[in-house]
C-alpha positions in Angstrom: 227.8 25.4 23.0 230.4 26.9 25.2 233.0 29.8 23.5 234.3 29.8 27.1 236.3 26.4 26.3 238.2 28.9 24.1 239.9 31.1 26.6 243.2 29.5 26.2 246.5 29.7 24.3 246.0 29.2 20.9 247.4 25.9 20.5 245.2 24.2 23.6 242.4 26.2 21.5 243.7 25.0 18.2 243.5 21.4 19.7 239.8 21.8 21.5 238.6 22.6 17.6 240.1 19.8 16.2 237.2 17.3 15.3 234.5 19.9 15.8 231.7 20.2 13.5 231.6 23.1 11.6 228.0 23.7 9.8 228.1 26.2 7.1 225.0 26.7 4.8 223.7 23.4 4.0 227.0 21.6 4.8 228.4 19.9 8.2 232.1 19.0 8.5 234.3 17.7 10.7 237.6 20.0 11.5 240.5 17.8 10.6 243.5 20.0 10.3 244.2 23.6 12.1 246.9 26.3 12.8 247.2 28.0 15.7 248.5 31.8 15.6 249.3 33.8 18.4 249.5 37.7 19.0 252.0 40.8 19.6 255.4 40.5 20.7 254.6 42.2 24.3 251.6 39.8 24.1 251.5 36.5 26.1 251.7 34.6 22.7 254.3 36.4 20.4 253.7 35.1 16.8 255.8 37.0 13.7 253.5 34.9 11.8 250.3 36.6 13.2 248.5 39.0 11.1 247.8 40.9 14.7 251.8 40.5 15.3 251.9 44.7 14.3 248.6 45.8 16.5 244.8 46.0 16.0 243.7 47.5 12.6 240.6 47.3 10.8 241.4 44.4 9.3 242.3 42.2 12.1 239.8 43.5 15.0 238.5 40.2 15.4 241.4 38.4 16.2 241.5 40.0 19.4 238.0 38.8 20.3 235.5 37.6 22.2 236.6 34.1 21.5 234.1 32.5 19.3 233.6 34.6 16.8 234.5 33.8 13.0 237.7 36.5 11.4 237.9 35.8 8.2 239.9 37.3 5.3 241.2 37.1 1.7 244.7 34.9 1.4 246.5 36.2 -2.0 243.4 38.5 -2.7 241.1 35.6 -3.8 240.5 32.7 -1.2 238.3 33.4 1.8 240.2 31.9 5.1 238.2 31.1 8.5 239.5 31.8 11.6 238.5 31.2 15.4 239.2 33.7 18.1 240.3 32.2 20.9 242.2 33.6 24.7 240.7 36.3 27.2 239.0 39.0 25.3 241.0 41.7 24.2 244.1 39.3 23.6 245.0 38.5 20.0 244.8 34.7 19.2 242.9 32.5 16.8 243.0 29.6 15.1 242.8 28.5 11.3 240.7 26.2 10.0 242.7 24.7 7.4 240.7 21.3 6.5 236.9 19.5 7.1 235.6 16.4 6.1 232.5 16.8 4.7 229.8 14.7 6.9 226.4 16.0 5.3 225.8 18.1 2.2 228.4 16.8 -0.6 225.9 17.5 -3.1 225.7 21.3 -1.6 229.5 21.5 -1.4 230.1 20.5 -4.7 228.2 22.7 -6.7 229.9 25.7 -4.9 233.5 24.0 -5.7 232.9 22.1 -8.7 231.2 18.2 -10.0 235.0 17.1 -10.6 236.1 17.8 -7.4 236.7 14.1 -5.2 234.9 14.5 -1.9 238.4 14.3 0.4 239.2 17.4 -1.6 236.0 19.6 -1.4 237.4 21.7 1.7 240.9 20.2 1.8 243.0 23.8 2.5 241.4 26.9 4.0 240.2 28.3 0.3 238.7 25.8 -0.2 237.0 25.0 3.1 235.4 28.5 3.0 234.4 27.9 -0.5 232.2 24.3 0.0 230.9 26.0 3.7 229.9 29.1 1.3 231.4 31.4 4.0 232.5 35.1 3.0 234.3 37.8 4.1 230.1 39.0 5.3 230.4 36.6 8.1 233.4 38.1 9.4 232.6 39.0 13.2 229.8 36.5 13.7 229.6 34.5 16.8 230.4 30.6 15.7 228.8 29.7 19.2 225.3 31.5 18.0 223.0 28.6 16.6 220.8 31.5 14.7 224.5 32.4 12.5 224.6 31.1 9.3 228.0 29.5 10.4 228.7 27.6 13.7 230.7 25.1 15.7 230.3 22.4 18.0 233.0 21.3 20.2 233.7 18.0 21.1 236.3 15.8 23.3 239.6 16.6 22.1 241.0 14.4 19.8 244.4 13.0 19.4 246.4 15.1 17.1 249.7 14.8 15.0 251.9 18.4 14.8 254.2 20.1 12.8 255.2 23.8 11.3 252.7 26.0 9.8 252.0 25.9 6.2 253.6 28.6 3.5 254.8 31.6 5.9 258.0 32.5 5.9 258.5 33.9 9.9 257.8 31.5 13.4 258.2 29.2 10.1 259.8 25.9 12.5 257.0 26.5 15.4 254.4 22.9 15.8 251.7 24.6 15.5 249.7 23.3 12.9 247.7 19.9 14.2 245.7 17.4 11.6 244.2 13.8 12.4 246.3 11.1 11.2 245.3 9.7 7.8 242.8 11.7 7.0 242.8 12.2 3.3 240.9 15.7 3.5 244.4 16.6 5.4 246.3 19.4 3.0 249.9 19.0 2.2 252.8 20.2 3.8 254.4 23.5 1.7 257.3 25.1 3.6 257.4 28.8 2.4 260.5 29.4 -0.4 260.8 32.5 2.1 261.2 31.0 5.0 264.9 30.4 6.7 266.2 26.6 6.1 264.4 23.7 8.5 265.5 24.7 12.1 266.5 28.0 11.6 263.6 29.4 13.1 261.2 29.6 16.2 
């Protein structure tokens, strides 16, 4: 396992994780739908939509990398999100896992997101991706390339990918930057943010 296949732009990154295998704590997935998000605006990826679009902070450190290693945080204060670092160290860019198709460990995955739960839905959205991988906001920083972490990633051939905007934010809200396999049914739904300019409007 290579993080070096990740020092790109975030969208060739965003498509060289598509149809990875992600293993998390007793459950392997396959990555099946992912956002790319890009950096500051004097940055070579400007992205409004990118928590690092203000600067490094605290919270975002690992955004800016080495590429490889998992950033995590909480969307909404509840829902743990996974994210890749990817680009040349010291450049912010990463990518969001948004979807997996659980391959191994359904039993696992259930009992962390409930027995009702249909199997295309157990990590169908970041939330709830984290949630049937049992990753944290503790695994923030870890190195997805390292087979000792408790959370890793395999890269594969790329795949090929449909495109369209980014779920639920409301700036760079037009930009194709979120990639899924076609008809996949672990793929989440499209939500255009209610704060978001009208179809076209944006970048």
């Amino acid at each position: 396992m290579n993080p070096e296949q990740l020092v790109v732009d975030p969208l060739a990154a965003a498509h060289r994780l598509l149809g990875a295998t992600i293993t998390g704590r007793g459950v392997c997935g396959v990555v099946v739908e992912v956002e790319a998000y890009g950096g500051m605006p004097d940055g070579p990826w400007p992205d409004a939509a990118a928590h690092s679009y203000r600067g490094r902070s605290v919270r975002n450190a690992v955004m800016f990398g080495p590429p490889g290693r998992l950033y995590t945080y909480r969307s909404h204060g509840i829902h743990v999100c996974a994210n890749v670092a990817c680009g040349p160290d010291g450049t912010a860019a990463a990518v969001l896992l948004r979807a997996c198709a659980i391959a191994d460990g359904v039993d696992v995955a259930r009992t962390r997101r409930g027995e009702l739960v249909r199997t295309a839905a157990l990590a169908r959205g970041p939330g709830n991706l984290c949630s049937a991988l049992g990753i944290t906001m503790d695994d923030n920083g870890i190195d997805l390339f390292d087979e000792a972490s408790p959370v890793t990633v395999r890269l594969h051939e790329p795949l090929r990918a449909e495109s369209g905007p980014r779920v639920g934010i409301s700036q760079a809200a037009d930009r194709p930057w979120r990639l899924w396999l076609a008809g996949r049914p672990e793929v989440s739904a499209y939500r255009r943010s209610p704060r978001a300019p009208v179809a076209g409007a944006s970048d």
